[in-house]
Backbone bond lengths (Angstrom), bond angles and torsions (degrees), N, CA, C in turn:
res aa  C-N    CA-C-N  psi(-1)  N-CA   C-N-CA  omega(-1)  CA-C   N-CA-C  phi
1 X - - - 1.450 - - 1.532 107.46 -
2 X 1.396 114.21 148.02 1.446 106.88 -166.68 1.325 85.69 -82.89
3 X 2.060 107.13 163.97 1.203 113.46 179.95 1.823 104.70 -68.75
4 X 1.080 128.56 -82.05 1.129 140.97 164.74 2.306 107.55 17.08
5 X 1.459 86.78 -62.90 1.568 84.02 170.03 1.493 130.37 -97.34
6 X 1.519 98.74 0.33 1.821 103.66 156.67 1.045 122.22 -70.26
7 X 1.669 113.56 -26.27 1.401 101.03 -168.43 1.746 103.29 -101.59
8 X 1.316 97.23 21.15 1.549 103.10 -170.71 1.977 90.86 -91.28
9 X 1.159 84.66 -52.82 1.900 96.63 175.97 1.939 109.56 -50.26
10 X 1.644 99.83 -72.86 0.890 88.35 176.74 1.627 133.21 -53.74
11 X 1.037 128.37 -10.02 1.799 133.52 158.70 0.738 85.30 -42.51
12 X 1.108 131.09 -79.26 1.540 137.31 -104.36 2.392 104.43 -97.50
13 X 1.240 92.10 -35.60 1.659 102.47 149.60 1.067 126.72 -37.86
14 X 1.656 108.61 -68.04 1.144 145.95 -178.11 1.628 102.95 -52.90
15 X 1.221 120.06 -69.12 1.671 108.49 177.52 1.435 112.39 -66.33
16 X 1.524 134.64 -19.41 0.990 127.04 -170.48 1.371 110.38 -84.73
17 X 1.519 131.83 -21.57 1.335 126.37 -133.43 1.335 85.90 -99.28
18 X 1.393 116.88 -50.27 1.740 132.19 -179.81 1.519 91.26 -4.56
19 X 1.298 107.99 -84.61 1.216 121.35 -164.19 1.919 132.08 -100.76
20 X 1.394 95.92 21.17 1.799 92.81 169.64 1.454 88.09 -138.27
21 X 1.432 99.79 116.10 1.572 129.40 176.52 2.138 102.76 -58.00
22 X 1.602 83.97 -36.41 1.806 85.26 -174.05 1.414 112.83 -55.58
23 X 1.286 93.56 -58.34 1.940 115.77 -168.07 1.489 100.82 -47.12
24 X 1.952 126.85 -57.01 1.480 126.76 179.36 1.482 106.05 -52.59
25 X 1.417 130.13 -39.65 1.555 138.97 -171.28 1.484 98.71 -67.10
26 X 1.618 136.76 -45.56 1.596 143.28 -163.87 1.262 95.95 -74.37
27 X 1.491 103.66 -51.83 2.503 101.86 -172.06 1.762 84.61 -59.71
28 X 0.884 130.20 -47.63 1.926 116.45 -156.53 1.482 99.73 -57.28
29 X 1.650 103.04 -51.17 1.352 92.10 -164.58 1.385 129.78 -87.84
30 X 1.616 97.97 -8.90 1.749 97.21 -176.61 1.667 93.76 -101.30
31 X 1.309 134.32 34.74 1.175 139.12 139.60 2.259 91.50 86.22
32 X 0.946 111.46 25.76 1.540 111.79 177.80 1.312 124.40 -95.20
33 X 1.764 99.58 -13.76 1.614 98.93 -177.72 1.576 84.92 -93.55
34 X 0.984 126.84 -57.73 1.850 115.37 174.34 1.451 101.78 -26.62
35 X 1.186 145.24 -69.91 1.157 149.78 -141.05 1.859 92.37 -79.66
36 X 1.168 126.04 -48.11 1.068 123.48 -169.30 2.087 98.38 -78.61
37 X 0.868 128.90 -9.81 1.176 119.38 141.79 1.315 142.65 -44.77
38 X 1.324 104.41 -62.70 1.227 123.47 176.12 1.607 122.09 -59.58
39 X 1.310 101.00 -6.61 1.804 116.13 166.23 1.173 127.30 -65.10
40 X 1.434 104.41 -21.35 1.751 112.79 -158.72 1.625 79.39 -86.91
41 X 1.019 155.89 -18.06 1.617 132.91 131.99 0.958 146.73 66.17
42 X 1.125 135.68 -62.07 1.998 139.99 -84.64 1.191 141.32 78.78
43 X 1.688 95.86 10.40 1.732 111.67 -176.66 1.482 107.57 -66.70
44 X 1.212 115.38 167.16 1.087 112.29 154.62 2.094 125.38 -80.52
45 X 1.393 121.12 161.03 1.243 112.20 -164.20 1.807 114.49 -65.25
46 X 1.554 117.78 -16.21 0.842 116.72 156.50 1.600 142.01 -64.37
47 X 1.252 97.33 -49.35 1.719 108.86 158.27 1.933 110.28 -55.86
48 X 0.891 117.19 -43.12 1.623 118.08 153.90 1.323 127.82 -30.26
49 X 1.508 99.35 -48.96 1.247 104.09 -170.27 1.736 109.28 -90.84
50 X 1.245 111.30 -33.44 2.005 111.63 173.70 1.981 86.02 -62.95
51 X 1.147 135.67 -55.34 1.336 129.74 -174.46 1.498 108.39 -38.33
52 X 1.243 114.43 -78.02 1.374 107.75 171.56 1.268 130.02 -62.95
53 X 1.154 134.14 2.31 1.794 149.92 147.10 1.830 96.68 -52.91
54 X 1.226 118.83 -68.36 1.340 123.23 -159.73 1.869 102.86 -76.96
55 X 1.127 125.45 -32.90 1.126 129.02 166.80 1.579 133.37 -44.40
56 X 1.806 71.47 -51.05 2.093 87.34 165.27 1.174 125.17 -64.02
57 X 1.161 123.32 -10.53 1.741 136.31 179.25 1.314 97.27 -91.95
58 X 1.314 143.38 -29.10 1.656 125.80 171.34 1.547 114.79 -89.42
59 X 1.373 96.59 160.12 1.754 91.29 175.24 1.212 111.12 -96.77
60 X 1.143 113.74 177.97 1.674 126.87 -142.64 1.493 111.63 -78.53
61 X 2.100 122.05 -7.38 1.135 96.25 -164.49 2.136 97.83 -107.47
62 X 1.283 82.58 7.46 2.007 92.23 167.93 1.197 88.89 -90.46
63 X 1.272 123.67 -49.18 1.837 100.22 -165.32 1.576 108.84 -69.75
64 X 1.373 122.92 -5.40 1.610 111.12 -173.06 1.302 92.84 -107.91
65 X 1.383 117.25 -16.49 1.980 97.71 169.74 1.863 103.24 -85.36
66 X 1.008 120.86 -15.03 1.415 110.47 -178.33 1.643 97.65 -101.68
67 X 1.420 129.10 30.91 1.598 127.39 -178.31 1.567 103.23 -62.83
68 X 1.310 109.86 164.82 1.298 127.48 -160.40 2.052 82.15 -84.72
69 X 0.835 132.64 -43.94 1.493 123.76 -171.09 2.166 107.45 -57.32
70 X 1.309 95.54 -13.34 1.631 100.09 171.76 1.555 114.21 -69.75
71 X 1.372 106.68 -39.45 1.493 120.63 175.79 1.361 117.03 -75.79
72 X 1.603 135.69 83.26 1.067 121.50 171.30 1.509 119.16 -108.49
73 X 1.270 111.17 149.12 1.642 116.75 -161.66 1.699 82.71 -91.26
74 X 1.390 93.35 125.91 1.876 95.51 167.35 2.009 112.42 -123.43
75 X 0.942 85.37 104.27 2.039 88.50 173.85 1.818 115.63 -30.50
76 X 1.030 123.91 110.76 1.241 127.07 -157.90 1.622 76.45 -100.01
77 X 1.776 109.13 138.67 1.577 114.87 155.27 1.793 114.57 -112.76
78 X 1.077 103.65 168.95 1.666 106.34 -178.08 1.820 97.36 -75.65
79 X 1.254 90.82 135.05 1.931 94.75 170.85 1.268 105.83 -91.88
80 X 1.598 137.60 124.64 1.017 146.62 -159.57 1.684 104.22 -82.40
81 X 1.280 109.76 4.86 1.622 110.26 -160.18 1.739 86.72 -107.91
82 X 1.344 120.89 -13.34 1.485 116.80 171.88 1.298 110.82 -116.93
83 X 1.257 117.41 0.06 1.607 114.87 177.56 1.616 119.73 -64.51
84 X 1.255 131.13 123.03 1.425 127.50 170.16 1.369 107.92 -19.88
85 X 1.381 141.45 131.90 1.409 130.55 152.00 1.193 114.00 -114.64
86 X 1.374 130.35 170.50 1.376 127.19 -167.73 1.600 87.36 -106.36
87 X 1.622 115.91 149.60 1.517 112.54 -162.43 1.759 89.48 -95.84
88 X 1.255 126.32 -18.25 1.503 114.43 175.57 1.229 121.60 -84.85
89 X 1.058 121.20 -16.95 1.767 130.95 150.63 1.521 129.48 -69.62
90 X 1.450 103.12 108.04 1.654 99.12 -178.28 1.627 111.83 -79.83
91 X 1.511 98.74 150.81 1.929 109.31 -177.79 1.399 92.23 -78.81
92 X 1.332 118.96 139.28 1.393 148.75 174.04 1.116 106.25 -103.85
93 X 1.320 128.56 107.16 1.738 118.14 169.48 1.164 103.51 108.84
């Protein structure tokens, strides 16, 4: 999604959530406030900032199960056991 209209959405969360207990209860459970975590990213500092707007509306023990230490970036390598091989080349090793 381009940034430009995420952070159009996320506003719009952001003013809503303040005050409808339902809407903060629906992102928990249909797994969107997780997801809207996982934005702070590579976001830009504005999208940061509607993030932590909507954050401030939950209490502290959703925000410490959804903590940024849950999100870890792990280096994915190619598994050689699914890699294309050429069938006239034998595997060494």
């Amino acid at each position: 999604m381009p940034e430009h209209v995420l952070r159009f959405v996320l506003a719009q969360i952001a003013k809503l959530a303040v005050h409808d207990k339902e809407l903060r209860t629906k992102l928990v459970l249909s797994g969107s406030f997780g997801r809207i975590q996982e934005l702070q990213f590579g976001a830009e500092n504005e999208t940061k900032e509607l993030i932590d707007k909507i954050n401030k509306t939950y209490p502290s023990e959703i925000l410490s199960f959804y903590s940024v230490n849950k999100y870890r970036v792990y280096e994915c390598k190619p598994n050689p056991i699914y890699t294309a091989r050429d069938p006239r080349k034998q595997c060494i090793g």
